[in-house]
C-alpha positions in Angstrom: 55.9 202.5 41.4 55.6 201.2 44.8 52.0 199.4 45.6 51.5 202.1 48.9 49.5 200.5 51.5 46.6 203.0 52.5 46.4 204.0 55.9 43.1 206.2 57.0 42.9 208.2 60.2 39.8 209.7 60.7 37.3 210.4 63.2 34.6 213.3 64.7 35.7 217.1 64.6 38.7 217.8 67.0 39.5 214.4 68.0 43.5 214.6 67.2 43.8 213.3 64.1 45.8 216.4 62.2 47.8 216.0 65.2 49.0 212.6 64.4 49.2 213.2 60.8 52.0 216.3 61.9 53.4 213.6 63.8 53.8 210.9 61.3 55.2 213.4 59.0 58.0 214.0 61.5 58.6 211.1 61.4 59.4 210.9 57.6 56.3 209.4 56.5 54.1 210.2 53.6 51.3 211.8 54.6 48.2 213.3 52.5 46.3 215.9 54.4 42.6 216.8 55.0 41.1 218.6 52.6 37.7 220.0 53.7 39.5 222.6 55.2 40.4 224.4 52.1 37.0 224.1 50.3 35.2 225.1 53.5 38.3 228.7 53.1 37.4 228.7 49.5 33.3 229.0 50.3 33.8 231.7 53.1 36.1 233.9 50.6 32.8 233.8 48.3 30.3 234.8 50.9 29.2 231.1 51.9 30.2 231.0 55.7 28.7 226.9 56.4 28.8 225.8 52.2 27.9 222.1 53.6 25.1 223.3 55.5 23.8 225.3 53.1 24.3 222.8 49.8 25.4 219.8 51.4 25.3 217.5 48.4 27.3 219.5 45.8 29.7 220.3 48.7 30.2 216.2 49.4 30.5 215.6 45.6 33.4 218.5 44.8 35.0 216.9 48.2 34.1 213.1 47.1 36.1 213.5 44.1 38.9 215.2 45.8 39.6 212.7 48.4 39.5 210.3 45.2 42.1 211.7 43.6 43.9 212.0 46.2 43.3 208.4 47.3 44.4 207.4 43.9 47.2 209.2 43.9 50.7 207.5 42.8 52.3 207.0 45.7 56.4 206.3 45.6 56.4 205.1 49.2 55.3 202.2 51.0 53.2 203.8 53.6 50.8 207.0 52.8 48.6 207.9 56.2 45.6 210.0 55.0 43.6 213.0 57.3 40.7 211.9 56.9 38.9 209.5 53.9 36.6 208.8 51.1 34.2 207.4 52.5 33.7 209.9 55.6 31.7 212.6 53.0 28.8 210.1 53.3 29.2 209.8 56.9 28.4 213.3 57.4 26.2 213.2 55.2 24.1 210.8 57.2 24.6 212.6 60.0 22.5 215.5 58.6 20.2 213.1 57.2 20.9 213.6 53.6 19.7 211.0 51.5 23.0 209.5 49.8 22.9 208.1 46.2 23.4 205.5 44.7 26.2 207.5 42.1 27.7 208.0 46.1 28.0 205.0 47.5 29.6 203.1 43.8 32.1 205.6 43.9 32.7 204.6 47.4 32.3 201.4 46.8 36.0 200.9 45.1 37.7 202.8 47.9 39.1 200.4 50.6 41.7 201.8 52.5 44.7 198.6 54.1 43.9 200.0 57.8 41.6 202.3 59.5 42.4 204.1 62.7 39.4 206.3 64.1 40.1 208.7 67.1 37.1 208.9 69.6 35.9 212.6 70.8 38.3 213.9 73.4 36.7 216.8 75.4 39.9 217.7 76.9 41.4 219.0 73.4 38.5 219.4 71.6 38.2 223.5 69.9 36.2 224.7 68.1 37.6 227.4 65.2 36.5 229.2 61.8 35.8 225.9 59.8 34.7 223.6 62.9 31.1 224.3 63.3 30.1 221.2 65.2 29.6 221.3 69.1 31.7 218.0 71.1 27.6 216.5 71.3 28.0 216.9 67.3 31.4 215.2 67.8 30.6 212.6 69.2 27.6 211.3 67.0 29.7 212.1 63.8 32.0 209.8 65.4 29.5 207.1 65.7 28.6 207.4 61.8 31.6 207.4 60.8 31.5 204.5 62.3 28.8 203.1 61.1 30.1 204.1 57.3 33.4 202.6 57.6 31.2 198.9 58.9 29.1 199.6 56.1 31.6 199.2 53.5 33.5 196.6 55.8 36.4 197.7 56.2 37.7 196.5 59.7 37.9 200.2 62.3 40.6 200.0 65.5 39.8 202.9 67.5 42.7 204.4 68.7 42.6 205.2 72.7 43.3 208.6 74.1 47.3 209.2 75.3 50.1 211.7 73.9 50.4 212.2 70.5 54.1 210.2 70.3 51.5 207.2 72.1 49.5 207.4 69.6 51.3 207.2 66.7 52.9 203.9 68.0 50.5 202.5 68.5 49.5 202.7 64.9 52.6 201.9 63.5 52.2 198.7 66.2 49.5 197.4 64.1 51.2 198.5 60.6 54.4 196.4 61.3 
């Protein structure tokens, strides 16, 4: 078993990051995709069109412990890139103004990912589609408190400019090098 360092890409709605993760992949890296997508498909096939919206804790906790198990994961590479993290349920969370518990934030708590790369909002390819609900205003402040969540649990954020996806992804492999 190979000690895989963690590497978290994250950021508001349609800021790039799948992008980059389809990118990495290409690229013959191991890569563990977003998640939220599936459980948001999942909710609309049983008549629950916005599931966060409408039960926003139980929906963080089923996703929480997803992206857990997925974070704890045995890797057999040396590098795994994640879409989206942990620790970015409580984020939206707060965006909402949910009040987070204390069960929440231990869980949380023993997550820390080796490097965190967050992509700013970027009008230009931003889109909205049938599990992106959030307007680029809403973008932008989930951006900001996710954020203020990764601080929070001190893990160190580089914000990762706008520029072509190939760009990009150097420059994130710069810093992993």
């Amino acid at each position: 078993m190979i000690n895989s360092k963690k590497i978290l890409i994250t950021g508001g709605p349609g800021a790039g990051k799948t992008s980059l993760i389809y990118e990495l992949k290409k690229r013959n890296f191991n890569c563990e995709h977003e998640i939220v997508r599936s459980l948001t498909i999942e909710g609309k096939k049983n008549g629950n069109d916005q599931a966060f919206l409408i039960e926003p804790l139980e929906f963080t906790k089923k996703l929480l412990d997803l992206r857990i198990n997925q974070f704890n994961k045995i890797q057999k590479n040396e590098i795994t890139f994640y879409d989206r993290g942990v620790h970015d349920t409580l984020a939206y969370l707060k965006y909402i103004n949910v009040n987070i518990g204390d069960d929440l934030i231990k869980k949380c708590l023993k997550i820390k990912y080796n490097r965190v790369f967050v992509l700013p909002p970027w009008e230009k390819i931003y889109q909205r589609d049938d599990c992106r609900y959030e307007s680029f205003k809403e973008s932008k402040k989930i951006f900001n408190q996710i954020i203020k969540t990764y601080e929070y649990f001190k893990m160190n954020t580089i914000i990762l400019k706008q520029g072509t996806i190939e760009d990009r992804v150097d420059k994130i492999l710069s810093y992993i090098k």
